[in-house]
N, C-alpha and C positions, 0 to 999 in steps of 0.2 A: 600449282601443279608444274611439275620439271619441263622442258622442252624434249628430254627426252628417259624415252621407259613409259609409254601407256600404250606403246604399240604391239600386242601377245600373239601376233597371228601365229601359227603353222609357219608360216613363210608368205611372202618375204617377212624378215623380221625387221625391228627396226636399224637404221642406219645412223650411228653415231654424223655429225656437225661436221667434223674436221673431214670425213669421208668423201660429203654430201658437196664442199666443196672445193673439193681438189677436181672437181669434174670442170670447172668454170675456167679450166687451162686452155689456153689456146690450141689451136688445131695445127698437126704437123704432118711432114709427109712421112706415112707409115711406112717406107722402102727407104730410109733416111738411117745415117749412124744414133742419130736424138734419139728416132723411136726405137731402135735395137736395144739401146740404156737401159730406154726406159720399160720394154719387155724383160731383158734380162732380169730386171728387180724382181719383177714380179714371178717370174716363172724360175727364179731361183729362189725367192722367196716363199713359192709354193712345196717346194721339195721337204722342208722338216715339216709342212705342215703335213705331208701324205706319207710323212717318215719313207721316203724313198732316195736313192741315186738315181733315179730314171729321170728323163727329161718329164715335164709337165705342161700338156696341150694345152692350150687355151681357145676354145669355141665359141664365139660372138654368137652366142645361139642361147636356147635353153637346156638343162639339162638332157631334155626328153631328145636333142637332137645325136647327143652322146651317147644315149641308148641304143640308136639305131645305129649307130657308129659302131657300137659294138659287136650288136649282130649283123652289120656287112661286113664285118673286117674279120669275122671269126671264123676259122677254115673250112671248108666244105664239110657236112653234113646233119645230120638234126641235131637240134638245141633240146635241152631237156631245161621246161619253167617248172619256177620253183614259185607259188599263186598262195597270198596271205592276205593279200588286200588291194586297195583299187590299184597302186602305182606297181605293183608286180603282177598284176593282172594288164597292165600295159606292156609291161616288159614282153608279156607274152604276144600280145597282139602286134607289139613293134616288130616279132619274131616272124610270124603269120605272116603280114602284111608286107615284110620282106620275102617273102615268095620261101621261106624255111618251113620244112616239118619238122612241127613244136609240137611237143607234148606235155601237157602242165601235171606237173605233180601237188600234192594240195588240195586248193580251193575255201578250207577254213577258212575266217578272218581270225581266231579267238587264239590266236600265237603262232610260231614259228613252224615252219613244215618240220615234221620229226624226220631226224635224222633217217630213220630206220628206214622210214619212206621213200626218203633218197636213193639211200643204198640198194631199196630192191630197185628201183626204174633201176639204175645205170648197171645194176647187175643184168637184168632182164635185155637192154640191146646199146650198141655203141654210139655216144653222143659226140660231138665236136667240142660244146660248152652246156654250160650251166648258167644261168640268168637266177641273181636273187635281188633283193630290196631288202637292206642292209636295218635300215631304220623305218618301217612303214607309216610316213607320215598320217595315212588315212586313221591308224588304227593304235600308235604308239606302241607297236610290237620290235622288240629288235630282235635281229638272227644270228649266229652263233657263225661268222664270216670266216672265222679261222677255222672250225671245225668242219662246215663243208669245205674249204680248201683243200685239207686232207685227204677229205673222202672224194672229191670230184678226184684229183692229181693219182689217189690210187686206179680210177680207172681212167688214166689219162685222156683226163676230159678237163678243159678251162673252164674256168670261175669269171664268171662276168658281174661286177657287183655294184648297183645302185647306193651308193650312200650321200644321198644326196640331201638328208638330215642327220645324217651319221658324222661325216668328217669335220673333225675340227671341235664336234661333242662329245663325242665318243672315242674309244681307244679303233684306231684305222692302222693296223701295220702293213703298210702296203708291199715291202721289201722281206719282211720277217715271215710275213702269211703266208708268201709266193701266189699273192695276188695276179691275176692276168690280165684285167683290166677291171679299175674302180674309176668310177664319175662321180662327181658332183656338181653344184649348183652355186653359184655365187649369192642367193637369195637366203641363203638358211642360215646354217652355224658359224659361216666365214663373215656374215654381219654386213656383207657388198652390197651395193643396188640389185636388182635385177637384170639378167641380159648377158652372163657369162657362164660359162660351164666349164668344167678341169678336169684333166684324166689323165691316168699314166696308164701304158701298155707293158706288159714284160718284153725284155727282146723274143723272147720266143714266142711270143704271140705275135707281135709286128712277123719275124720271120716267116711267121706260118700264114698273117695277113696277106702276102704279097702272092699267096694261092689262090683268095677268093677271088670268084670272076663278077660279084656283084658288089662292088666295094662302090660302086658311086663316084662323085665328085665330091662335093663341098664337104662330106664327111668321112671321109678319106685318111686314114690315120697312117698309113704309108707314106703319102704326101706331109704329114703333120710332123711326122718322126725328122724326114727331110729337110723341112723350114726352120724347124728348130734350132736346129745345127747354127743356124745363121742369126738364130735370134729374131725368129720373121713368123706370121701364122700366113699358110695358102691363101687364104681370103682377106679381104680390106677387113681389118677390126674394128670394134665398137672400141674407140679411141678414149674416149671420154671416161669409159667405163675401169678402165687401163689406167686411166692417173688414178681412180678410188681404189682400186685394187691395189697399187703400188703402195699407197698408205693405212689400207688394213692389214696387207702380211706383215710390214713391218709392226704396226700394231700387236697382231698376235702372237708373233717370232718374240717379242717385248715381254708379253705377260708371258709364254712359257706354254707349249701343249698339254704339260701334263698337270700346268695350274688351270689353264683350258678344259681341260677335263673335269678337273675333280670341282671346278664352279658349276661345270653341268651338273654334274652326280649331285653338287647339294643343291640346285635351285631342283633338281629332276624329285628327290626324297623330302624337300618342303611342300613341293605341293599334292607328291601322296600322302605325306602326314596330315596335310590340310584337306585333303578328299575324304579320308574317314572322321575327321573332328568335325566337318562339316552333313554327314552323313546324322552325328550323334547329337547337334545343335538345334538340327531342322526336325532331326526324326524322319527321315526320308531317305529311300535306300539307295542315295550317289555311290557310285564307284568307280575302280578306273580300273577303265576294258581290261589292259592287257594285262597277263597273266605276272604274277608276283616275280619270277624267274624270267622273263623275258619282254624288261620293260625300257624303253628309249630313254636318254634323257634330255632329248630337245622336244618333246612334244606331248604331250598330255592327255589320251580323249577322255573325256567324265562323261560316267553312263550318268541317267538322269530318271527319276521315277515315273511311273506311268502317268500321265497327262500332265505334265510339264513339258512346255516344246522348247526344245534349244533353241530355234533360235529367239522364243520370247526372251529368254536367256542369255543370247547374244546382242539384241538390240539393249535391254534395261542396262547391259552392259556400258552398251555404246555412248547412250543416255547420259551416262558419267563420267563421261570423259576418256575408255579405256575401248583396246579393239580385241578382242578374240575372233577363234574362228567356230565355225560352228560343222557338225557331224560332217563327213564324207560320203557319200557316197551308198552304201547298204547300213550306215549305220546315220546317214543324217540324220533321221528322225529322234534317237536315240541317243544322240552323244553330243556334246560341244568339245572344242578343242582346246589347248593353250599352248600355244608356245614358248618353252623358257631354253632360248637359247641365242648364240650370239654375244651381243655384249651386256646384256640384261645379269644384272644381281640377284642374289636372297631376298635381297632390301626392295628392288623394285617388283619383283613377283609377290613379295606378302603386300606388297601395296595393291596391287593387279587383285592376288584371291579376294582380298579385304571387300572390296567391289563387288568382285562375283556375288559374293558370301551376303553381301547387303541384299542386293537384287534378286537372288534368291528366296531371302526370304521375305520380299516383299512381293514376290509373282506367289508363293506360296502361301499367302493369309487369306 
């Protein structure tokens, strides 16, 4: 067995060698010309990956702190949530719990909020933004990010968008969509360690940022906009994390976004071609959740027949060598996960299935 490719979580996924040890550099001082360099690479080398001319933050935090960044920094008045699954069902509570009247549209898990949905909340009263989850890691749903672009901007309201298993797998036009603020995770599709988040704001959202009266401190994207310039983040960075970063964009910038893509789309349509062969092998009704027209392709859930428990599923897995993940949340019971995404192949996911598909059917004899 390889040293690497048996790792299929959700996220984090796995971390190429060469990554894993660029982190074993020495320590510098982060207010230094060295460390500016060595920011500039990385945070110029995030720009073709979020297809943008905007500066690109960088958060020594988790994703989830960039959430909250978004809805403090987004101009005074209610948020309208867009709710499909657990991690957009945060979004909303990040809304809440920053002291905003949020109103969730939704609430399905079983696909993308319908448009039409949309359109009547923001017909019905005037929002500030819109909150979605771009790729719903819980549920492998993805949402149609440019098309509510359109319709939020028609009632001039901002788009705040989680893709935080979307960038980097998926097609993200962060400049083209008139995006107003996208996050992501250094855990997912960018193939990083854990422990960094990225976002870019529109000028006109920073411009209109500099309104809110609850903007915070540490996530503060006024301040972020500022540092930049300098080639510097407001707060001390996760230093270490910064040299693995420096040598995955160049990595990805190497193979190409839209070869990036199109390895997601196929390692994403092997393993739903292998969910119904496996379906037709076993004679047992697997499938995958998300609806045929709105399906991710970093992340996989497999419904699972009545009494089989994922996670027997995910341990018999484990058993062999291989990690997946197992259901989320309203659908633990129900589903197991895969993650194909990052640097993972065709070749290293039919190896992954190949496992499940054993295990499978050996919890089922």
């Amino acid at each position: 067995m390889s040293d690497f490719g048996t790792f299929f979580l959700p996220g984090p996924t796995e971390v190429r060698r060469e990554v894993l040890e660029a982190m074993l550099q020495p320590m510098l001082p982060h207010r230094g010309a060295v460390f500016e360099q060595l920011f500039a690479r990385v945070e110029g080398g995030l720009r073709p990956i979020f297809r943008t001319q905007r500066p690109v933050y960088v958060s020594s935090s988790s994703a989830t702190g960039l959430m909250e960044a978004a809805i403090r920094c987004a101009r005074p008045g209610a948020i309208l949530c867009l709710v499909n699954g657990a991690f957009s069902e945060r979004f909303a509570n990040i809304a809440q719990a920053c002291g905003r009247e949020a109103t969730v549209v939704g609430g399905e898990w079983s696909g993308p909020v319908p448009l039409d949905e949309v359109e009547s909340a923001l017909r019905t009263r005037k929002y500030s933004a819109l909150t979605v989850v771009h790729s719903e890691t819980s549920t492998g749903v993805l949402s149609d990010i440019h098309a509510l672009a359109r319709l939020a901007h028609a009632y001039d309201c901002a788009i705040l968008v989680d893709s935080v298993t979307g960038l980097a797998g998926v097609p993200v036009e962060t400049d083209a969509w008139g995006l107003d603020f996208v996050l992501t995770g250094s855990q997912k599709a960018l193939a990083m360690p854990p422990g960094l988040a990225f976002g870019v704001a529109s000028e006109r959202f920073i411009a209109e940022a500099r309104s809110a009266e609850s903007r915070g401190l540490y996530f503060d994207l006024v301040e972020f906009e500022q540092y930049i310039g300098k080639h510097q983040t407001p707060n001390t960075p996760a230093l270490s994390l910064l040299y693995a970063a420096a040598v995955q964009v160049e990595h990805i910038n190497r193979e190409g976004l839209e070869q990036r893509w199109a390895r997601h789309e196929a390692m994403a349509e092997h393993t739903w071609s292998w969910v119904h062969e496996l379906r037709r092998l076993v004679g047992a009704p697997f499938g995958v959740y998300a609806p045929d027209a709105a399906r991710s392709h970093t992340v996989t859930a497999v419904t699972v027949p009545p009494g089989l428990s994922p996670d027997a599923v995910v341990k018999a897995v484990a058993e062999r060598g291989y990690v997946i993940g197992g259901g989320y949340g309203r659908l633990k019971g129900s589903t197991f996960r895969i993650g194909h995404m990052g640097d993972h192949t065709v070749g290293g996911v039919d190896a992954v299935l190949e496992v499940v598909a054993e295990s499978v059917a050996a919890l089922l004899r």
